[in-house]
C-alpha positions as CSV (number, residue, x, y, z in Angstrom):
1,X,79.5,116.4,84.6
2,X,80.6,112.8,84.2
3,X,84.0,111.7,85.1
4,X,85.8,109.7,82.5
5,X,88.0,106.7,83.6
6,X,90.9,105.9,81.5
7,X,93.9,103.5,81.9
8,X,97.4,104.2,81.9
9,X,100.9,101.4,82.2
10,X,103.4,102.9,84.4
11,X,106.8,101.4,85.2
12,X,108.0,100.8,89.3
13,X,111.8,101.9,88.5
14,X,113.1,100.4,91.5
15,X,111.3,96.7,91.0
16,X,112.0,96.4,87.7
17,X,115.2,94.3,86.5
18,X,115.0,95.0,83.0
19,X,113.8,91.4,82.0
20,X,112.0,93.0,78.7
21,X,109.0,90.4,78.7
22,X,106.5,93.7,78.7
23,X,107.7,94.5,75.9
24,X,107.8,91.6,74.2
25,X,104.2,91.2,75.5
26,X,103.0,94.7,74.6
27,X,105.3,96.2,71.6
28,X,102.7,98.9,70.4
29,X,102.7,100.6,74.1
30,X,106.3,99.6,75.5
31,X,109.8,100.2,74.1
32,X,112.9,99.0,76.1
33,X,115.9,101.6,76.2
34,X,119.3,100.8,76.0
35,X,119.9,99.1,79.6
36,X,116.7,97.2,79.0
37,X,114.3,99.0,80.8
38,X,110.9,99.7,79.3
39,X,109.7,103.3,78.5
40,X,106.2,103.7,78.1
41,X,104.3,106.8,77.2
42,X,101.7,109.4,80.1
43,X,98.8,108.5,77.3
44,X,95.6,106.3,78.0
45,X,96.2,102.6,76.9
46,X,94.3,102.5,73.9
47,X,90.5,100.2,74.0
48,X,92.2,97.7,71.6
49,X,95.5,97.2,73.6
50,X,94.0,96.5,77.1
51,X,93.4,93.2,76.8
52,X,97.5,92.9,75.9
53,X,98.1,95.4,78.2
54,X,96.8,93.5,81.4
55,X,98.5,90.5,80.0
56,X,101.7,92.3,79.9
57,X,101.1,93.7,83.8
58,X,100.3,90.1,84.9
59,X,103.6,88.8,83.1
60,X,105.9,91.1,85.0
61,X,108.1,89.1,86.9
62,X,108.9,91.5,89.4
63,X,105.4,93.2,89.3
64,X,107.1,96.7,88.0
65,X,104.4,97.3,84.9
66,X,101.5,98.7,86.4
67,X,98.1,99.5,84.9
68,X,96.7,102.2,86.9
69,X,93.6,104.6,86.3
70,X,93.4,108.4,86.1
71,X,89.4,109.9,86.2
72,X,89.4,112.7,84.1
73,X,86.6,115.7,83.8
């Protein structure tokens, strides 16, 4: 059975200083809450959004936004 890769953006809470550019990068995948900090949701990162995506993880100042991937059956 073939193993599946997909990606996934996930937030370093203690590196991150609320800047909001990943948002501002990335606004279908990451909202900010009301400190500043970005929320983004457990699901895959969409084919279409990548591209953004890895954009948006390069931007990060304090390199909090990760893009990390999860194999799946």
């Amino acid at each position: 059975m073939a193993m599946k890769a997909t990606e996934h953006l996930r937030v370093n809470p203690l590196l991150c200083d609320a800047y909001g550019h990943c948002a501002e990068l990335l606004p279908e995948l990451v909202e900010l809450d009301e400190w500043g900090y970005p929320i983004v949701a457990d699901d895959p990162v969409p084919r279409e959004h990548l591209k953004d995506a890895r954009r948006a993880v390069a931007a990060c100042p304090r390199l909090a936004l990760l893009l990390v991937q999860r194999r799946s059956v």
